[in-house]
One Martini backbone bead per residue (centre of mass of N, CA, C, O) as a GRO file, in nm:
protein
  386
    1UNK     BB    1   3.834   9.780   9.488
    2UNK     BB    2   4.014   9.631   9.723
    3UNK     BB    3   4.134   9.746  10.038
    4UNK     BB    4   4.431   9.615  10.133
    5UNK     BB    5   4.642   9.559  10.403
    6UNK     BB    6   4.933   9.553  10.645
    7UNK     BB    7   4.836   9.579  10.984
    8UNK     BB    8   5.191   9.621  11.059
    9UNK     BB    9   5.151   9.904  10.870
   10UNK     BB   10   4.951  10.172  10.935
   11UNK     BB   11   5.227  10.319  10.829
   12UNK     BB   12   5.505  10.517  10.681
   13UNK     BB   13   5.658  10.499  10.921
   14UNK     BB   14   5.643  10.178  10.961
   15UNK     BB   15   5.794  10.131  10.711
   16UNK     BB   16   6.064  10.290  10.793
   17UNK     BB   17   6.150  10.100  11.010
   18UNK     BB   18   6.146   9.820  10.782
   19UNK     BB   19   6.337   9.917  10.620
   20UNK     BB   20   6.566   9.921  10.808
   21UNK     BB   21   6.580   9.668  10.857
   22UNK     BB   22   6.626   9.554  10.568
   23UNK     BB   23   6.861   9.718  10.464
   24UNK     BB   24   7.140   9.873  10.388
   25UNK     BB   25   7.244  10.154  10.531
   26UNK     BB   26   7.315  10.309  10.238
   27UNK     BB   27   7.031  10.279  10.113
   28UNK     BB   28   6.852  10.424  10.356
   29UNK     BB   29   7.066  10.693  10.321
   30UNK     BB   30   6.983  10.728  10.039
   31UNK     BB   31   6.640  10.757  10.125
   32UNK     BB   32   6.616  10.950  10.396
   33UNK     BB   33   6.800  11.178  10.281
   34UNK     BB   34   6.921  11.482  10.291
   35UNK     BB   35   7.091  11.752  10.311
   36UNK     BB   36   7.286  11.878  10.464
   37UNK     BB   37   7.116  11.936  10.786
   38UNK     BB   38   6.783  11.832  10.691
   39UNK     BB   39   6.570  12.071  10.717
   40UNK     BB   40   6.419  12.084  10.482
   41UNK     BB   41   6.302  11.800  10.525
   42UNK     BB   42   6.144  11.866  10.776
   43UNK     BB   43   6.000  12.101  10.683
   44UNK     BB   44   5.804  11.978  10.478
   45UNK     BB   45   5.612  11.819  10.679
   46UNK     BB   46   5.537  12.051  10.904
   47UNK     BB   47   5.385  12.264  10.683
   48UNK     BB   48   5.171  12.073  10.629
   49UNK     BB   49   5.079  12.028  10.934
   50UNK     BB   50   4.983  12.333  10.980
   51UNK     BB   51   4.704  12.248  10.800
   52UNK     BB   52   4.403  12.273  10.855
   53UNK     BB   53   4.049  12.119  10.862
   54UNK     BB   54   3.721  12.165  10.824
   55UNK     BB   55   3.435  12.046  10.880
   56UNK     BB   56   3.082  11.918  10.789
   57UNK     BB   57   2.839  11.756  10.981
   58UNK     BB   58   2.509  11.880  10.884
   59UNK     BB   59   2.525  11.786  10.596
   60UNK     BB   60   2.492  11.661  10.331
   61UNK     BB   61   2.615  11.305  10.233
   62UNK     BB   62   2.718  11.089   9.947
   63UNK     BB   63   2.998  11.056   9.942
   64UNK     BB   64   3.349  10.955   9.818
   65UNK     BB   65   3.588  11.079   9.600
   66UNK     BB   66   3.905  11.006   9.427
   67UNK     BB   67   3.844  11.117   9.164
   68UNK     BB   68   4.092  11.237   8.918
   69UNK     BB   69   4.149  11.490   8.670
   70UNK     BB   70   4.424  11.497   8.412
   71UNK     BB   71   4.473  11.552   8.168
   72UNK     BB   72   4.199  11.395   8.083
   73UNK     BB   73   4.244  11.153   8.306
   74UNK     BB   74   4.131  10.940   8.516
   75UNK     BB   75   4.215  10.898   8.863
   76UNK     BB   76   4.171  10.692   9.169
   77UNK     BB   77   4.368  10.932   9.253
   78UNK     BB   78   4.556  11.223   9.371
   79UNK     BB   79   4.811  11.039   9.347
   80UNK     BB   80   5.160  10.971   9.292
   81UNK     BB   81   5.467  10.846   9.156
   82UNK     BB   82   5.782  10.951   9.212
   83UNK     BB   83   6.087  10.976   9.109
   84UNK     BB   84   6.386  10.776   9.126
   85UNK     BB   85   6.701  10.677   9.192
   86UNK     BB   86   6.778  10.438   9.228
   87UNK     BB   87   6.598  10.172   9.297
   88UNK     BB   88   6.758   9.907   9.318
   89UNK     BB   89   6.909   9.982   9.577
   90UNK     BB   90   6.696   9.994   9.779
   91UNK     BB   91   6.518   9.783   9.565
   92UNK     BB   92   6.491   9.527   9.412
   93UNK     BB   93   6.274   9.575   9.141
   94UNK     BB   94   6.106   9.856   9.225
   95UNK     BB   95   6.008   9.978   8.937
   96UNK     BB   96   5.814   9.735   8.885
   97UNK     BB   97   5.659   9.713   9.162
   98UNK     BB   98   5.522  10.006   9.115
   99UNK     BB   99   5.447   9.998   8.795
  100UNK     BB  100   5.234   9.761   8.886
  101UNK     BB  101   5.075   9.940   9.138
  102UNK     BB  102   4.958  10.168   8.955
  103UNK     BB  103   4.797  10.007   8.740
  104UNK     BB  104   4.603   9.894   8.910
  105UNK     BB  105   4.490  10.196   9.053
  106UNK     BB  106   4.513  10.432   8.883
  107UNK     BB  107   4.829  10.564   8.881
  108UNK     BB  108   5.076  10.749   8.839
  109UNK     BB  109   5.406  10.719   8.715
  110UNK     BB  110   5.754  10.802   8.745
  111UNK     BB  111   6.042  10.804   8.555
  112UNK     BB  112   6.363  10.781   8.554
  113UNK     BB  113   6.635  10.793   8.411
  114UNK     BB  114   6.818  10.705   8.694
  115UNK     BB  115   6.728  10.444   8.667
  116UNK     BB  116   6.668  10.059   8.663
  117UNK     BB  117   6.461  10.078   8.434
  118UNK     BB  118   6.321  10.136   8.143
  119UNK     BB  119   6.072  10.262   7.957
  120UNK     BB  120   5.965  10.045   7.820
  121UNK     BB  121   5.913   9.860   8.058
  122UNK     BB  122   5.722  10.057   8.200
  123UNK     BB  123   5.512  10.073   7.956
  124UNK     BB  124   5.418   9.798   7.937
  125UNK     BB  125   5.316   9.744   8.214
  126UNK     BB  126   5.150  10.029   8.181
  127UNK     BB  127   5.030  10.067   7.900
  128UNK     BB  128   5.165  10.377   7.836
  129UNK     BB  129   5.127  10.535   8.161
  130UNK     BB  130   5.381  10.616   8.179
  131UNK     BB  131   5.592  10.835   8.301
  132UNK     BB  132   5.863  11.067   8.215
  133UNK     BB  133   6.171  11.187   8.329
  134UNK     BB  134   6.397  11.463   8.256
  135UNK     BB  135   6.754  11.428   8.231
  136UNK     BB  136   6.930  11.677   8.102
  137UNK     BB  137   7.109  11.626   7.844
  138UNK     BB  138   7.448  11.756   7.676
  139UNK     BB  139   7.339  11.589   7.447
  140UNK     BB  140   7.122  11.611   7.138
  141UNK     BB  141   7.101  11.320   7.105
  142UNK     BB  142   7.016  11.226   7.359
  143UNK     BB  143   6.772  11.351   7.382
  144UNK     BB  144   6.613  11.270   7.133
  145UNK     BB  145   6.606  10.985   7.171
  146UNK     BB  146   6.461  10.953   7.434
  147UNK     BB  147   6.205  11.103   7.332
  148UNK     BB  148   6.153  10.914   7.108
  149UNK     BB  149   6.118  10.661   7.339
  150UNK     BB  150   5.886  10.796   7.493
  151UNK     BB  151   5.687  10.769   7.209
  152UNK     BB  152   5.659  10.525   7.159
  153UNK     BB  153   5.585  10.400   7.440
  154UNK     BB  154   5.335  10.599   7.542
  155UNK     BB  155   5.391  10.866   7.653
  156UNK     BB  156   5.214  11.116   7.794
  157UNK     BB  157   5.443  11.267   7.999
  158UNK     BB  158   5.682  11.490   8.033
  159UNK     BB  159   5.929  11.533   8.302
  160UNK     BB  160   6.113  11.788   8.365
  161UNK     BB  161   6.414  11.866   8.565
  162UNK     BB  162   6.496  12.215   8.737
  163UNK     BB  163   6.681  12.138   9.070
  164UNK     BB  164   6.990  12.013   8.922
  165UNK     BB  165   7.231  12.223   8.846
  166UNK     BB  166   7.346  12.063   9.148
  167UNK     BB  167   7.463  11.829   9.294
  168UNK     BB  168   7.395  11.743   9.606
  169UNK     BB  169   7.501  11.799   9.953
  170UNK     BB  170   7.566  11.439  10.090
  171UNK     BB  171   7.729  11.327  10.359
  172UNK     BB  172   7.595  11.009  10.364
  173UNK     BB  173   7.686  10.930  10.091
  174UNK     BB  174   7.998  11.021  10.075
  175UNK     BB  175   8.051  10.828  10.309
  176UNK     BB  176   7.940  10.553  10.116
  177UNK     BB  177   8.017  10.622   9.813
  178UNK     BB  178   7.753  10.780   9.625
  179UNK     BB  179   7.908  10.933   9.514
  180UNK     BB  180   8.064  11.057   9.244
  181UNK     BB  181   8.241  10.806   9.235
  182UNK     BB  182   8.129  10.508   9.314
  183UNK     BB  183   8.169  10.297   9.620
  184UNK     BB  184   8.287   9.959   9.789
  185UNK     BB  185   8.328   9.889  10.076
  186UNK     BB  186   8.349   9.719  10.342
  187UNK     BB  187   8.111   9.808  10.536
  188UNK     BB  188   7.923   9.757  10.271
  189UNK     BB  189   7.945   9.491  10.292
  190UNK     BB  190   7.872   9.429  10.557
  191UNK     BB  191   7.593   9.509  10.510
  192UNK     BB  192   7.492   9.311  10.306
  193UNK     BB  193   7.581   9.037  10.520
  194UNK     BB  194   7.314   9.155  10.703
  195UNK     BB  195   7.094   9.144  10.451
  196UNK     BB  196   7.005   8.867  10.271
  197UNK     BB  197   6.795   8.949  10.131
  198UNK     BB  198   6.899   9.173   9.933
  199UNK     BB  199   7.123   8.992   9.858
  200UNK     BB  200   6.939   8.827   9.670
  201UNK     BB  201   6.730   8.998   9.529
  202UNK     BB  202   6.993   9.121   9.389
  203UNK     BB  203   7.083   8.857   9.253
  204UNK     BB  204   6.828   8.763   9.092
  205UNK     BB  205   6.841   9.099   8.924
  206UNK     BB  206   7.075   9.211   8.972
  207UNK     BB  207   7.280   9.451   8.946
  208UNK     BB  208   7.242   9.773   8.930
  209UNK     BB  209   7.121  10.022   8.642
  210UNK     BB  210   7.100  10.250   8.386
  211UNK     BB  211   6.881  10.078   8.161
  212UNK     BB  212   6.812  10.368   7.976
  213UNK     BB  213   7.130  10.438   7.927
  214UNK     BB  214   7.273  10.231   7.780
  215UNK     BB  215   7.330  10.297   7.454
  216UNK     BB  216   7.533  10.545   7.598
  217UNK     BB  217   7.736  10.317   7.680
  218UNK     BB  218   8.020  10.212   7.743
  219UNK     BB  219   8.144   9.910   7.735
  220UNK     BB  220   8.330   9.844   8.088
  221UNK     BB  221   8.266  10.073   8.302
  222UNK     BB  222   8.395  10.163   8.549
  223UNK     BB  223   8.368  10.391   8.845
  224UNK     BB  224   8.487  10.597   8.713
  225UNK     BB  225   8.375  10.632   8.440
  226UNK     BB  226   8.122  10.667   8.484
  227UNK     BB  227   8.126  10.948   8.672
  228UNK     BB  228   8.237  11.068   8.401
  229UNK     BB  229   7.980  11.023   8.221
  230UNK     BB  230   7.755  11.160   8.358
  231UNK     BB  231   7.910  11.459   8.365
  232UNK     BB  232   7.915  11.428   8.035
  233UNK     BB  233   7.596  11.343   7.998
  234UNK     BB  234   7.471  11.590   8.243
  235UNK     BB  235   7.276  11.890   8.201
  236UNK     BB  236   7.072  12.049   8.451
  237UNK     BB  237   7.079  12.366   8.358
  238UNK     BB  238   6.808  12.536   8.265
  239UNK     BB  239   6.665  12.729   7.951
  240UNK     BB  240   6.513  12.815   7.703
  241UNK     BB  241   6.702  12.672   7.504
  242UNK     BB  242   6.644  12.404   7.616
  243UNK     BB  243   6.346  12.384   7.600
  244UNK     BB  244   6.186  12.427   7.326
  245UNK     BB  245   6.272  12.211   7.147
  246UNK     BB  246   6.083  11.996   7.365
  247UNK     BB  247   5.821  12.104   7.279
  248UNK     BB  248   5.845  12.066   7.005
  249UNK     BB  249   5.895  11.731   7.008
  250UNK     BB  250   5.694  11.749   7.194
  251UNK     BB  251   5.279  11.653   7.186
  252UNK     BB  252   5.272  11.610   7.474
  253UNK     BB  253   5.280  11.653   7.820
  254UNK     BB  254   5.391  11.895   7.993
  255UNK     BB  255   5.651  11.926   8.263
  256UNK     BB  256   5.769  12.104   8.542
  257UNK     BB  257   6.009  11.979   8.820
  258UNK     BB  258   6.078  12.258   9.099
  259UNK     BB  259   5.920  12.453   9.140
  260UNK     BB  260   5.973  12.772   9.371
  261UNK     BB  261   5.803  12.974   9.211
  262UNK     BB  262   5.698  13.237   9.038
  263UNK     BB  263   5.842  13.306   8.810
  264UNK     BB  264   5.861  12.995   8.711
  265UNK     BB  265   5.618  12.978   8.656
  266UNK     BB  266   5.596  13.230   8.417
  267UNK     BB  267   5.750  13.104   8.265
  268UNK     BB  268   5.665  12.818   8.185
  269UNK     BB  269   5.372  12.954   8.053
  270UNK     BB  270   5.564  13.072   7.803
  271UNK     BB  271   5.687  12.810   7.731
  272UNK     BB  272   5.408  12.568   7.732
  273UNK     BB  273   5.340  12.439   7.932
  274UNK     BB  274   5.086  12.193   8.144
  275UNK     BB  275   5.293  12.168   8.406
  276UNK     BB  276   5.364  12.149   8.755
  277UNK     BB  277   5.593  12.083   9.014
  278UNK     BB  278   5.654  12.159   9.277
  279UNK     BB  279   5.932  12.139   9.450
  280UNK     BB  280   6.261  12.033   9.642
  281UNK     BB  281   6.365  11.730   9.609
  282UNK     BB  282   6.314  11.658   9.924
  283UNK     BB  283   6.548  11.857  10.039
  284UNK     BB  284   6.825  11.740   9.839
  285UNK     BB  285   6.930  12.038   9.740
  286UNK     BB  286   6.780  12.294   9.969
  287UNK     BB  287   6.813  12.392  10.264
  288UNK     BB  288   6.784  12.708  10.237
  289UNK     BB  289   6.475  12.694  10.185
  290UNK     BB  290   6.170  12.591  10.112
  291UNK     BB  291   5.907  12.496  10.154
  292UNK     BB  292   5.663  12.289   9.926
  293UNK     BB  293   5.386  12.478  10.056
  294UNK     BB  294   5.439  12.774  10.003
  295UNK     BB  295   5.447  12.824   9.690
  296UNK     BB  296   5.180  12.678   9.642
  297UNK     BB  297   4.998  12.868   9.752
  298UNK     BB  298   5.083  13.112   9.564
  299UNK     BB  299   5.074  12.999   9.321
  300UNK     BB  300   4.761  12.875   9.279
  301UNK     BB  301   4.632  13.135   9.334
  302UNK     BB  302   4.750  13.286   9.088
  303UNK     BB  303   4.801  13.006   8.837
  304UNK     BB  304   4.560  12.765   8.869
  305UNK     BB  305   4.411  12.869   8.578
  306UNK     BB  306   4.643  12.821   8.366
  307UNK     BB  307   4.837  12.587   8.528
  308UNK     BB  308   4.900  12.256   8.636
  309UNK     BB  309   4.941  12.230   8.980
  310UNK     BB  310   5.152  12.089   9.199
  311UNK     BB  311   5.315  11.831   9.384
  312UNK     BB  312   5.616  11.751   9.587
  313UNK     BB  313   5.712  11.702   9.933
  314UNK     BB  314   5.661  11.566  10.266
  315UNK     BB  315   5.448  11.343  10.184
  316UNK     BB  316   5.296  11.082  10.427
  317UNK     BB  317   4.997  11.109  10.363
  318UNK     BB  318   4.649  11.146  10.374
  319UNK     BB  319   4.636  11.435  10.492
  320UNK     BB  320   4.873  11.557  10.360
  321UNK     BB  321   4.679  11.515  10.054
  322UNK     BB  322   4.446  11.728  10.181
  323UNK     BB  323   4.615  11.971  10.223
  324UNK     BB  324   4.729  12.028   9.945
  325UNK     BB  325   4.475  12.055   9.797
  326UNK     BB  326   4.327  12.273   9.985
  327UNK     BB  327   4.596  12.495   9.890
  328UNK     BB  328   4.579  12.420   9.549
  329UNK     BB  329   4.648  12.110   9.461
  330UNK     BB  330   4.567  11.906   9.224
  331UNK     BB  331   4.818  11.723   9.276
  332UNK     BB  332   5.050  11.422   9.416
  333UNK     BB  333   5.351  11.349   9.492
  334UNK     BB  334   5.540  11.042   9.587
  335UNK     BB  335   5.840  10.838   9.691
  336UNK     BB  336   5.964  10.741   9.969
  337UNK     BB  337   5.720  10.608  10.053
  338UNK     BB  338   5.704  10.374   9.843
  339UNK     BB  339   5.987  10.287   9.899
  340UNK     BB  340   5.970  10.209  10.172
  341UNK     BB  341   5.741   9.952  10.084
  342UNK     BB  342   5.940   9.804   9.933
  343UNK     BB  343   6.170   9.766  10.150
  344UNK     BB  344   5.960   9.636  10.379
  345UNK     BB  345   5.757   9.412  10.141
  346UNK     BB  346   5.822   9.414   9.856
  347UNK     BB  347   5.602   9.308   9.631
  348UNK     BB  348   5.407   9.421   9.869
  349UNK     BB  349   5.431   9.722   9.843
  350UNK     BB  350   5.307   9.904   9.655
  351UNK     BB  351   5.012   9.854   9.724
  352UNK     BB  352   5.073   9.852  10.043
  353UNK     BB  353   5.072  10.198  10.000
  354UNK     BB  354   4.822  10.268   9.861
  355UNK     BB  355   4.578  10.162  10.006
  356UNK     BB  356   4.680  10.323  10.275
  357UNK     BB  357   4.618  10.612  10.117
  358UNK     BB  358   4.359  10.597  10.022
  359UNK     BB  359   4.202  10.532  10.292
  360UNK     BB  360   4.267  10.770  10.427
  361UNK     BB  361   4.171  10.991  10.246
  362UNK     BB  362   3.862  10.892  10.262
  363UNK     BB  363   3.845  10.899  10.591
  364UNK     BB  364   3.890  11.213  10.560
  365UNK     BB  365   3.669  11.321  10.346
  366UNK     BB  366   3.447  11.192  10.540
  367UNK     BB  367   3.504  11.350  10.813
  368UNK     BB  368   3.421  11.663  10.611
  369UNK     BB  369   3.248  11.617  10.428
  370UNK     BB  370   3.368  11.541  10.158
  371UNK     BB  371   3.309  11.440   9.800
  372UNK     BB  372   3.554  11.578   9.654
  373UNK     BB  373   3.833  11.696   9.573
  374UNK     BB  374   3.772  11.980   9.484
  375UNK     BB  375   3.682  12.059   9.774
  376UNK     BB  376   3.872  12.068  10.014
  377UNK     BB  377   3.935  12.420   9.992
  378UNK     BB  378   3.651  12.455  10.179
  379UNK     BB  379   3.831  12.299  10.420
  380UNK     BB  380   4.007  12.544  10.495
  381UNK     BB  381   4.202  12.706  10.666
  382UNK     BB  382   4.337  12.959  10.754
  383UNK     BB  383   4.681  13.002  10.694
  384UNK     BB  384   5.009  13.052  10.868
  385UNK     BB  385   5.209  13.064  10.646
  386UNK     BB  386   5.232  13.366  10.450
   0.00000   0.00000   0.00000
């Protein structure tokens, strides 16, 4: 596949400046932020930058490739796209457009449960490829339909996530009124009326909803009742006995996704998984963690050879993505980047966000004389995160 992109967006920087410029004031804080004082947010992207590289430029070199194998399957890159809520709201139809550019370049989707398009249509785009991510459900009906509705539709992994015991605390959220219940400010009317390519694309797609989630939900719902309907129908806070179920009725690749310790490792093992996701969360749930480039580093070291071990949050480029790998990350995924790419390019955000991650990737393997992803290891320089 020939990879191009728009050269007036070379970074994810670059992205995320045309982002703000582009969308409503209240969508992009709610893409851009993390918790109370944005702590975490920061330190993850600058502990991955502190990973230095070693070169080895008189080696024989065949070229490189980013193809890499998980579970089974081969991907044309060792990155994927992280779930996200609310992704109609950052921008129309993002989901959609996510989820046919990961097609496309055969790299892993993964849908959020709270998300704007169903699983449905996600896999249907993805031909059966798209992961689901389960925000779990406080009634065993509900989590039972689901899981079977991800089966039906051939989802190949399915990724829990047990970082969200409680909605994080995010000040700029709460300021427009994007905690639960939602509302819709005059400011924020005003928001709207500055960004016309949003509000147009927003009349076209539809007001943004939950909409694997609509089976279960009353019609008619105003904004108080969602909030209320949510809080009722969705408790984050996971233990073997919540866990248990879904490895027996799930089986295909289970994955738990925010584990920050050892010890949550140790356990996901004992349980069944076939793979963690390293993470905070993007920073959104514990200001005062760790960045997810440091656990990352003790886990694969500890456990690597166990279970699959990945990452994400933090992650902005390809320098990052060869960082992250080179600590003993499988495999990487973001989210920010990618809405980033979808907000400032609408249809072309998805596309040119890969091929210029893909770019990036290869550049630096290129350049440190490294020909496959699991070699990054070899180039790595002792780090002095531990």
């Amino acid at each position: 596949m020939a990879l191009k992109f728009d050269t007036k967006y070379p970074s994810i920087d670059d992205l995320r400046n045309k982002a703000q410029q582009s969308i409503p004031k209240f969508a992009f804080e709610y893409l851009d932020g993390g918790c109370n004082e944005d702590v975490n947010l920061h330190r993850n992207t600058s502990d991955i930058r502190d990973i230095q590289l070693k070169p080895q430029y008189l080696r024989k070199f065949n070229g490189a490739s980013l193809k890499t194998k998980l579970f089974g399957i081969e991907y044309d890159a060792p990155f994927g796209i992280s779930p996200i809520g609310l992704q109609g709201l950052i921008w129309p139809n993002s989901p959609e457009i996510l989820a046919k550019a990961a097609f496309k370049h055969n790299i892993p989707f993964i849908l959020s449960t709270v998300t704007t398009t169903s699983i449905e249509r996600a896999c249907e785009i993805t031909e059966g490829k798209s992961w689901f991510q389960l925000y779990h459900p406080a009634k065993e009906t509900v989590r039972n339909d689901i899981i079977k509705r991800a089966e039906a539709a051939h989802c190949p992994v399915l990724v829990i996530l047990c970082d969200v015991p409680t909605f994080g605390f995010r000040p700029r959220d709460i300021k427009n009124g994007l905690a639960m219940p939602p509302k819709m400010s005059i400011n924020n009317i005003l928001q709207i009326l500055g960004k016309p390519n949003w509000a147009l694309n927003t009349l076209k797609y539809g007001q943004p909803n939950f909409k694997t989630l609509k089976p279960y939900m009353p019609k008619g719902l105003d904004l108080k009742q969602l909030g209320k309907f949510m809080d009722e129908t969705f408790s984050g806070r996971l233990n073997e006995e919540r866990i248990k179920p879904i490895r027996d009725m799930w089986k295909g690749k289970l994955v738990l996704k925010g584990v920050a310790s050892e010890a949550d490792t140790e356990e996901a093992i004992r349980l069944g998984f076939d793979g963690i996701i390293v993470s905070n969360h993007g920073g959104r749930q514990l200001d005062a963690g760790e960045s997810s480039i440091k656990p990352l580093i003790r886990i694969a070291e500890k456990y690597g050879n166990k279970i699959e071990v990945m990452m994400d949050s933090g992650l902005r480029s390809g320098p990052d993505i060869a960082r992250t790998i080179a600590c003993g990350a499988k495999f990487t995924f973001m989210g920010r980047s990618f809405m980033y790419g979808t907000a400032a390019l609408g249809k072309k955000g998805g596309d040119h966000t890969i091929s210029l991650l893909k770019i990036q990737l290869q550049q630096i393997m290129e350049q440190l004389c490294c020909e496959k992803v699991e070699d990054l290891s070899k180039h790595l320089i002792t780090n002095t995160l531990l």
